[in-house]
ZADO-803096 format. One record per residue: residue in one letter; x negated, y, z negated of N, C-alpha, C in turn. Coordinates in steps of 0.02 Angstrom, whole numbers. Last residue first. Example, Ala and Ser with C-alpha at 12.3 -4.5 7.8 and 13.67 -1.06 7.14 Angstrom:
2
['S', [-642, -112, -354], [-684, -53, -357], [-645, 2, -394]],
['A', [-660, -284, -390], [-615, -225, -390], [-660, -165, -390]],
! end
This chain:
243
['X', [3354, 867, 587], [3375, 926, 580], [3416, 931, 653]],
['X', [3314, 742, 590], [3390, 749, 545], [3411, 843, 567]],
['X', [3175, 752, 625], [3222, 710, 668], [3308, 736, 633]],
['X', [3122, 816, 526], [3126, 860, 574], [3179, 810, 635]],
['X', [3115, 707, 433], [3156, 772, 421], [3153, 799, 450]],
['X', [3036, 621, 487], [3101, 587, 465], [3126, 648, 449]],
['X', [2908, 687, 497], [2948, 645, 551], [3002, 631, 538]],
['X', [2884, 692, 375], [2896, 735, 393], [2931, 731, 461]],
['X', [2850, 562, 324], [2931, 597, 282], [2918, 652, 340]],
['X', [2767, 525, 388], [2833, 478, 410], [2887, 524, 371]],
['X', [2654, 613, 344], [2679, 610, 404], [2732, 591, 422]],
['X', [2650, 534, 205], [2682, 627, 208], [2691, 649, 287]],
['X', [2595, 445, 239], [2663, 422, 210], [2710, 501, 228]],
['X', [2479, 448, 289], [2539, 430, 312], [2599, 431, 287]],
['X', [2435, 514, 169], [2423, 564, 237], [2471, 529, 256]],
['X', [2432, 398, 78], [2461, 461, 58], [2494, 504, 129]],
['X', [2305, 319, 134], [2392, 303, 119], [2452, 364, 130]],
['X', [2219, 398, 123], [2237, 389, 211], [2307, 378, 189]],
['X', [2211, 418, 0], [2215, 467, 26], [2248, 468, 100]],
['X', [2160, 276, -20], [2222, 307, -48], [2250, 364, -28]],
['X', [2050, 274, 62], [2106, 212, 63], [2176, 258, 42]],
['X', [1974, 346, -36], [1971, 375, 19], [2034, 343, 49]],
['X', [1952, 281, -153], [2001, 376, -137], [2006, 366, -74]],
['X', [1901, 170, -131], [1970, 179, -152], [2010, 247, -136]],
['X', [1774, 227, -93], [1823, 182, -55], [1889, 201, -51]],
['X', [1754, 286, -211], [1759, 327, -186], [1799, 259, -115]],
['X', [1746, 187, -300], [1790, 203, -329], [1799, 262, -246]],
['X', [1632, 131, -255], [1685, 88, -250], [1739, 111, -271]],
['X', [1514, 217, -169], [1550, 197, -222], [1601, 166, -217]],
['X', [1463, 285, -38], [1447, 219, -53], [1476, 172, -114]],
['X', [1476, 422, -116], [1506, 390, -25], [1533, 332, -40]],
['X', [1397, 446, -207], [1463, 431, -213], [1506, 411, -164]],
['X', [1273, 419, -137], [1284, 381, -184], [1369, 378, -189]],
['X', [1301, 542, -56], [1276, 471, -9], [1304, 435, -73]],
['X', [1302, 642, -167], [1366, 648, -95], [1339, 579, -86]],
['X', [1171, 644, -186], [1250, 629, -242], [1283, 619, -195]],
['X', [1050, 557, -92], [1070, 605, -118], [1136, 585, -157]],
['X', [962, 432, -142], [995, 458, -76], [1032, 520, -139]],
['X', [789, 409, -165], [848, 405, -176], [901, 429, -131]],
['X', [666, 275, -140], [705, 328, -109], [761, 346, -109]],
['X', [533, 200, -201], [608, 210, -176], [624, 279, -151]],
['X', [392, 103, -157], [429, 161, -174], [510, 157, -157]],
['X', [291, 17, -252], [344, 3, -215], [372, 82, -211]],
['X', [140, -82, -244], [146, -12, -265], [215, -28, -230]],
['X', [41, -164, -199], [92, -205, -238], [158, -140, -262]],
['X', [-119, -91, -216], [-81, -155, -208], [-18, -165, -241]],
['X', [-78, 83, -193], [-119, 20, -197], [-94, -40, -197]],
['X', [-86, 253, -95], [-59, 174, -125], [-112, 130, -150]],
['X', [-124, 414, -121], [-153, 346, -126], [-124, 292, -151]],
['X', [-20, 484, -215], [-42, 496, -161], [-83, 454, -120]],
['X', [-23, 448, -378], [-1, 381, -311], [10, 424, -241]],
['X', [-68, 535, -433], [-98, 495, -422], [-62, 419, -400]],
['X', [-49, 690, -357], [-17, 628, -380], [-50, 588, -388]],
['X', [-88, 810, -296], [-109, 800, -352], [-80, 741, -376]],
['X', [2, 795, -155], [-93, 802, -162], [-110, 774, -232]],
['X', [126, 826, -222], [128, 773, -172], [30, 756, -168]],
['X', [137, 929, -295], [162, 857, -325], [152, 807, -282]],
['X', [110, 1033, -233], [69, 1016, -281], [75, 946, -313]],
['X', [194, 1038, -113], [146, 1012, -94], [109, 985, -167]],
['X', [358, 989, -119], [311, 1037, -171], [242, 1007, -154]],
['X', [444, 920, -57], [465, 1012, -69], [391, 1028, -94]],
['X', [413, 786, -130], [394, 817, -42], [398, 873, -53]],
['X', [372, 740, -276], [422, 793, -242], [391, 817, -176]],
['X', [373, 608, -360], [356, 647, -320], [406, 671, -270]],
['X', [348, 510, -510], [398, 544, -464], [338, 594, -415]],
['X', [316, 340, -549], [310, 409, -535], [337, 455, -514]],
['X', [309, 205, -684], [353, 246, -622], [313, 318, -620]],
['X', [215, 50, -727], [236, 125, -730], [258, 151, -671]],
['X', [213, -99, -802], [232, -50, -737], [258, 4, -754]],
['X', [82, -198, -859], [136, -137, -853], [167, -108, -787]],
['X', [-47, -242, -816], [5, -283, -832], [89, -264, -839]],
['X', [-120, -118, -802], [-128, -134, -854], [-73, -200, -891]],
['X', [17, -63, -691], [-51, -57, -715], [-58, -73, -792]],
['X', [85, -68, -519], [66, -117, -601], [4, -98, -622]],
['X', [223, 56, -488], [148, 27, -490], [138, -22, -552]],
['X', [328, 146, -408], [329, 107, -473], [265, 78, -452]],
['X', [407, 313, -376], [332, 245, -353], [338, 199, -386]],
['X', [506, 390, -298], [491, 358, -351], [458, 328, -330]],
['X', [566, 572, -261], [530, 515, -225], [500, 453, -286]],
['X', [630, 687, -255], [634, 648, -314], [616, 594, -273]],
['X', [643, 792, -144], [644, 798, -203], [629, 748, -264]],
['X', [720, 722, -41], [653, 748, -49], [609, 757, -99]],
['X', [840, 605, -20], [817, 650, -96], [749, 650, -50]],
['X', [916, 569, 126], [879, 556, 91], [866, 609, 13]],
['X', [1021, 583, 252], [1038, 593, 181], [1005, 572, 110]],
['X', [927, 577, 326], [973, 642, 334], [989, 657, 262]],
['X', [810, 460, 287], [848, 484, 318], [881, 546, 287]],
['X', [636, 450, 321], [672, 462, 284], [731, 472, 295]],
['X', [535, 361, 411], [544, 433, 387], [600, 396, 358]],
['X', [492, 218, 459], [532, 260, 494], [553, 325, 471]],
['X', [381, 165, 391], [457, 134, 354], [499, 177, 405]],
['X', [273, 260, 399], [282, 201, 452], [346, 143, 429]],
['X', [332, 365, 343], [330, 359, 417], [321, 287, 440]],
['X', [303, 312, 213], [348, 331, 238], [371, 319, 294]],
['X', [157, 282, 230], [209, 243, 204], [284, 260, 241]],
['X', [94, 443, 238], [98, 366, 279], [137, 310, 270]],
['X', [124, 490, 110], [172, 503, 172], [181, 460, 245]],
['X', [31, 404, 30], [110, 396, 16], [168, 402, 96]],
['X', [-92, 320, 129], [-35, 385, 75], [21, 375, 77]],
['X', [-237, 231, 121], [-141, 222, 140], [-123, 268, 96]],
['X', [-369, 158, 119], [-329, 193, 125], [-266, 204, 156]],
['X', [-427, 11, 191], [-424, 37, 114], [-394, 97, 102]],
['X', [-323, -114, 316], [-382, -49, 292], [-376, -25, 213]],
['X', [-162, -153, 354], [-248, -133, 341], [-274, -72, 316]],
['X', [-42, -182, 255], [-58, -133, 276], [-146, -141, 296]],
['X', [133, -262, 284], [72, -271, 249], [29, -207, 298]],
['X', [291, -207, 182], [256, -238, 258], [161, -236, 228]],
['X', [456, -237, 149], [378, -236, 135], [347, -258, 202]],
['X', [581, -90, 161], [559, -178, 189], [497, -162, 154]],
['X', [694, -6, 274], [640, -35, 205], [630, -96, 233]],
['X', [674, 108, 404], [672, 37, 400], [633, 22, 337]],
['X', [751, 232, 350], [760, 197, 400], [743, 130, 420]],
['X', [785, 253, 187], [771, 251, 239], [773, 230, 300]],
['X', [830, 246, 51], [861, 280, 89], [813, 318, 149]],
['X', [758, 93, -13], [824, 152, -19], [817, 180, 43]],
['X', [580, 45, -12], [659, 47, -19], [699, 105, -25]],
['X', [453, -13, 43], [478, 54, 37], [557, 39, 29]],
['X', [292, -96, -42], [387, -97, -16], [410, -32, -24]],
['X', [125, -144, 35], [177, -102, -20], [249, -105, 4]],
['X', [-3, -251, 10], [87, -236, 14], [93, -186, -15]],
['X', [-166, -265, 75], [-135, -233, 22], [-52, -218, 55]],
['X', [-337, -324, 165], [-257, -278, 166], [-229, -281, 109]],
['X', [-458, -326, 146], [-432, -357, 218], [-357, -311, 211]],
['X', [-594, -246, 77], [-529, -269, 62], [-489, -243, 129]],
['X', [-776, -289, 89], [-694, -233, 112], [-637, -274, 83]],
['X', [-918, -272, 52], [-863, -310, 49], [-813, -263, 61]],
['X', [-1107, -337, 89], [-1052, -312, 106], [-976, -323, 101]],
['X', [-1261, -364, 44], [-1201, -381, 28], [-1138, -318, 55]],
['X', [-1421, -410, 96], [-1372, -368, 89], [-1295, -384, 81]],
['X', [-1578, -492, 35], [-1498, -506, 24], [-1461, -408, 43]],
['X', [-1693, -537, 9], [-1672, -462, 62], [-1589, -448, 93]],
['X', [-1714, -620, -101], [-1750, -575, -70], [-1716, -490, -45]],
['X', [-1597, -729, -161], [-1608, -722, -73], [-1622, -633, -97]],
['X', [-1626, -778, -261], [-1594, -818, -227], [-1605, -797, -171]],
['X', [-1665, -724, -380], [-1703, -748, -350], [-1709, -780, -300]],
['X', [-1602, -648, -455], [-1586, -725, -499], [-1638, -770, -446]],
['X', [-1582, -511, -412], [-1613, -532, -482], [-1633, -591, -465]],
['X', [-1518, -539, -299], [-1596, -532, -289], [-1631, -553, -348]],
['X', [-1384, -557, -360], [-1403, -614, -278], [-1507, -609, -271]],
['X', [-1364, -456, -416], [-1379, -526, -450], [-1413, -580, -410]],
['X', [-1372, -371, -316], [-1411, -371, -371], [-1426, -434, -417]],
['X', [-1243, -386, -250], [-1316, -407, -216], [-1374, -387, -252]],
['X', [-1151, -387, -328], [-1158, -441, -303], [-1238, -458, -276]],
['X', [-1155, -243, -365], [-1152, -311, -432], [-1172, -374, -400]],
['X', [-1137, -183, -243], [-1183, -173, -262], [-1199, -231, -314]],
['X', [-993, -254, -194], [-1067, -265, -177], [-1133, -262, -190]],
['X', [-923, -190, -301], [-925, -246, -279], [-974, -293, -265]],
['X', [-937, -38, -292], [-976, -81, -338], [-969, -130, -334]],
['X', [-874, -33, -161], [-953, -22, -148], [-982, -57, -215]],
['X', [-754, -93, -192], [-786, -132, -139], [-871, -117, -159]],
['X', [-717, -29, -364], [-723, -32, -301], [-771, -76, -260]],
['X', [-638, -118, -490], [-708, -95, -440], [-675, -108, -403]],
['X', [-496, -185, -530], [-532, -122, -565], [-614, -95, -539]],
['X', [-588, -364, -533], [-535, -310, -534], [-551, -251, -565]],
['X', [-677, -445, -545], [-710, -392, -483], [-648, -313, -499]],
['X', [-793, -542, -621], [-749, -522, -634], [-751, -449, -576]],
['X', [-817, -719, -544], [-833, -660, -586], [-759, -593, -573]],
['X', [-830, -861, -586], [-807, -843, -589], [-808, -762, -622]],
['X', [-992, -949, -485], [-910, -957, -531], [-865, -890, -535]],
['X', [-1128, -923, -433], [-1102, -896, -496], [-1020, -902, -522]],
['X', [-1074, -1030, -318], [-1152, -1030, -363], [-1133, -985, -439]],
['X', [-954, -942, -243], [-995, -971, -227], [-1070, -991, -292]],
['X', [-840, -864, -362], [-880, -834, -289], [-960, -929, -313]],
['X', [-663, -816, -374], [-727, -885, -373], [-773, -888, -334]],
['X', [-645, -665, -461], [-642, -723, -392], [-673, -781, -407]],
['X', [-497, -590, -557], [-558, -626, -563], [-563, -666, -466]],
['X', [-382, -533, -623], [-430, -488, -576], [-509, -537, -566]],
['X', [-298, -606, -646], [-327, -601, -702], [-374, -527, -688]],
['X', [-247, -662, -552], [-217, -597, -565], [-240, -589, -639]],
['X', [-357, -658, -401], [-312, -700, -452], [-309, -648, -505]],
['X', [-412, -628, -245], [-413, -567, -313], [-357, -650, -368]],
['X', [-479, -729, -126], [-415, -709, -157], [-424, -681, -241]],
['X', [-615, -706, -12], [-590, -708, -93], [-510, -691, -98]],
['X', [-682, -753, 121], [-623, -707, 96], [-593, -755, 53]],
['X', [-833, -714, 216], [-808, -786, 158], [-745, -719, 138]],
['X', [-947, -701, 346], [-909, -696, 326], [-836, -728, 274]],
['X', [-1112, -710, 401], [-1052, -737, 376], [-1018, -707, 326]],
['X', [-1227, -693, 473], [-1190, -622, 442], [-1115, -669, 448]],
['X', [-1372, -700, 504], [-1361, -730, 490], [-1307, -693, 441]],
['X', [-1508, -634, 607], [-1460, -602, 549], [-1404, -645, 550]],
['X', [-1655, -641, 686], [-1597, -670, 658], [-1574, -667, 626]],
['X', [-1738, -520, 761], [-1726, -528, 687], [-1655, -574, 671]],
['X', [-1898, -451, 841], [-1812, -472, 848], [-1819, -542, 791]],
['X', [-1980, -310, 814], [-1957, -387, 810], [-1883, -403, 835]],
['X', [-1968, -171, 829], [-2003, -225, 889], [-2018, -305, 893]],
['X', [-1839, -130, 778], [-1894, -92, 809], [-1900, -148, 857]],
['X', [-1733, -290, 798], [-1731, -212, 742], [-1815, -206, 743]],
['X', [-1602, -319, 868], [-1690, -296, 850], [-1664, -267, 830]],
['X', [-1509, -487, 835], [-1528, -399, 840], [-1594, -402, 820]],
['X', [-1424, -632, 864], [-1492, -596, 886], [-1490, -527, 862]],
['X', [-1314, -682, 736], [-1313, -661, 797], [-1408, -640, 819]],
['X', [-1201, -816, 671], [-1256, -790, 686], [-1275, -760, 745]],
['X', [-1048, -793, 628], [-1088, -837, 668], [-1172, -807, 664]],
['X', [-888, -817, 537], [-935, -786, 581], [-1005, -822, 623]],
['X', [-802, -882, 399], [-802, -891, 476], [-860, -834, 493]],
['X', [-766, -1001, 272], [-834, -959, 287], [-799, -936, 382]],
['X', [-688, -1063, 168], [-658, -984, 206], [-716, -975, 247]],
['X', [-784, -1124, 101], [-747, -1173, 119], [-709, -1117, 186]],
['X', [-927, -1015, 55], [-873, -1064, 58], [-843, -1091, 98]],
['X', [-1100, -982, 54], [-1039, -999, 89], [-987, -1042, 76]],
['X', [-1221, -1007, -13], [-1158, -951, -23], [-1114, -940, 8]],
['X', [-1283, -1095, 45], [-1271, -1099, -18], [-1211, -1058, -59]],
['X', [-1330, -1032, 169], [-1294, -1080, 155], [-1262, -1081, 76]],
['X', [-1439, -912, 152], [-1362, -879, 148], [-1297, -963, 130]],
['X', [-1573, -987, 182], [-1554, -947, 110], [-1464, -942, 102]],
['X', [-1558, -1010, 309], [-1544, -1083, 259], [-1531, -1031, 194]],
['X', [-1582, -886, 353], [-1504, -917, 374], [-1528, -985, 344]],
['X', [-1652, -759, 322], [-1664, -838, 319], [-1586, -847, 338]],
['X', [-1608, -630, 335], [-1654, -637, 400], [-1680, -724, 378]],
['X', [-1442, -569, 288], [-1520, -593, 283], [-1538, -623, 333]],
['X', [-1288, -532, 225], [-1334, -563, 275], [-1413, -555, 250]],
['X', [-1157, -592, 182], [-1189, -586, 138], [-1246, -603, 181]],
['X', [-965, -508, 139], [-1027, -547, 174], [-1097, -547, 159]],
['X', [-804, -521, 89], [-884, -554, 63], [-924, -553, 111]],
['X', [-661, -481, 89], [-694, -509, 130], [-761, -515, 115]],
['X', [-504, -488, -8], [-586, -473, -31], [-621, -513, 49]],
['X', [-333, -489, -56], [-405, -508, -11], [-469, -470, 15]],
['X', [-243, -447, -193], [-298, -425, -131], [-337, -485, -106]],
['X', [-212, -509, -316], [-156, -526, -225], [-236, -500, -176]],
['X', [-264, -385, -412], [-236, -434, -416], [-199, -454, -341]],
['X', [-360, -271, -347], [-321, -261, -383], [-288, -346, -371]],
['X', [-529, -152, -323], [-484, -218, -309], [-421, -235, -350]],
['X', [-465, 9, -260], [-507, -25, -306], [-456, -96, -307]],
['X', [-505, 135, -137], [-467, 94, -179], [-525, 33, -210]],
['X', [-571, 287, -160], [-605, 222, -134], [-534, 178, -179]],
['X', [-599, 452, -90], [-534, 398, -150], [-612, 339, -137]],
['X', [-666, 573, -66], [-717, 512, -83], [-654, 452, -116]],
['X', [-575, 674, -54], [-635, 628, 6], [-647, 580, 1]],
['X', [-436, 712, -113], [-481, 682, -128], [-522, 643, -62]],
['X', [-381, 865, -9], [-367, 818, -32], [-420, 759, -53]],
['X', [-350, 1040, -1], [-398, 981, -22], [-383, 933, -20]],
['X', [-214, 1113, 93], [-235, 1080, 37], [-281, 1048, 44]],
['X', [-144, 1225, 187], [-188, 1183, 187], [-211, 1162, 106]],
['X', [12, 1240, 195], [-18, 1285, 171], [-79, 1240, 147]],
['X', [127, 1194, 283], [106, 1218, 318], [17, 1271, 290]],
['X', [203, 1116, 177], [148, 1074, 222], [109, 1120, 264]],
['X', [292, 1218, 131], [234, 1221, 118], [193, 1167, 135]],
['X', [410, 1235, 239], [339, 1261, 242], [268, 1257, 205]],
['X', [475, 1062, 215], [487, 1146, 190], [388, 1170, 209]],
['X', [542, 943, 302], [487, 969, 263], [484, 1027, 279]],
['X', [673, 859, 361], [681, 894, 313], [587, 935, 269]],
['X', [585, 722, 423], [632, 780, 422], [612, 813, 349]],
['X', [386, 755, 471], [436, 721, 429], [498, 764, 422]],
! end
């Protein structure tokens, strides 16, 4: 990345185990296999796509019946899941997702040997200001860093702030801002928007010089100044011609 000061060069920990957590907009993928394929009907929605496939497993061979159903998060943090209505997923992770899911799925008696599996399909974030390409774009998979972001917005430009990187996030219906400082590995690892999440926006300031560039008053100087330059050219032209 431009402009990064040696201390990228000074290895840091960084959290192993993140796990993002569902968050309002997300798409939730559901699956829910077993060795009855009339058991799993019931739990299929209207979204259902996959198929049934053959696998052994040791020395049986074992019809696994591995459909696939995708929940829209509603911004209550709630889904509409199949038979049980409306549960509550926001704020868990995928693994407790599943685990809640395929506990109740055995409790209640429904399907035995029920395994439940859930990922979240993708997550927006918007990179704005003083880069190369802002914009929102959409992201697979459950992990995404900050510096990833970046890069894939095209880095940062020449006349970017390193120094003062802003996040804004919704939490708790709220939106809270962050700062982070590239220069400073400690601010960049220890953040807790080192890890994006849904909906997360960053900016990017441009430096004083760029801002006042871009000003309307600085236009003006600049206009006025060209004025000036000519004008003090035509007097000088006009007094070396008389001499």
């Amino acid at each position: 990345m431009q402009g990064a000061s040696e201390a990228y060069s000074v290895p840091k920990d960084v959290e192993a185990n993140f796990e993002l957590k569902a968050e309002p907009d997300d798409q939730l993928a559901i699956s829910i296999a077993s060795k009855d394929q009339e058991l799993l009907q019931r739990f299929n929605n209207n979204t259902l796509i996959g198929g049934g496939n053959n696998s052994m497993m040791g020395s049986n061979s074992v019809n696994v019946q591995s459909g696939v159903s995708y929940f829209q998060v509603d911004i209550n943090g709630n889904i509409e899941f199949p038979i049980f209505g409306t549960i509550k997923v926001g704020g868990l992770t995928t693994r407790e997702i599943s685990s809640m899911l395929q506990k109740r799925i055995k409790d209640e008696g429904y399907i035995n040997d029920a395994v439940v599996n859930t990922r979240i399909m993708s997550f927006k974030v918007t990179v704005m200001g003083d880069v190369m390409h802002p914009g929102t774009q959409t992201y697979q998979g459950e992990r995404l860093t900050i510096l990833e972001a970046l890069g894939k917005a095209g880095d940062l430009n020449n006349s970017a702030r390193r120094d003062h990187i802003l996040v804004i996030r919704e939490e708790g219906g709220k939106r809270v801002s962050y700062e982070v400082n590239l220069l400073d590995q400690q601010s960049i690892f220890n953040s807790p928007v080192y890890y994006l999440q849904q909906n997360d926006v960053i900016y990017v300031q441009p430096n004083k010089s760029q801002r006042v560039k871009g000003s309307t008053s600085y236009t003006w100087l600049t206009v006025g100044s060209t004025v000036v330059g000519m004008v003090v050219s035509v007097v000088s032209l006009i007094v070396a011609l008389k001499k």
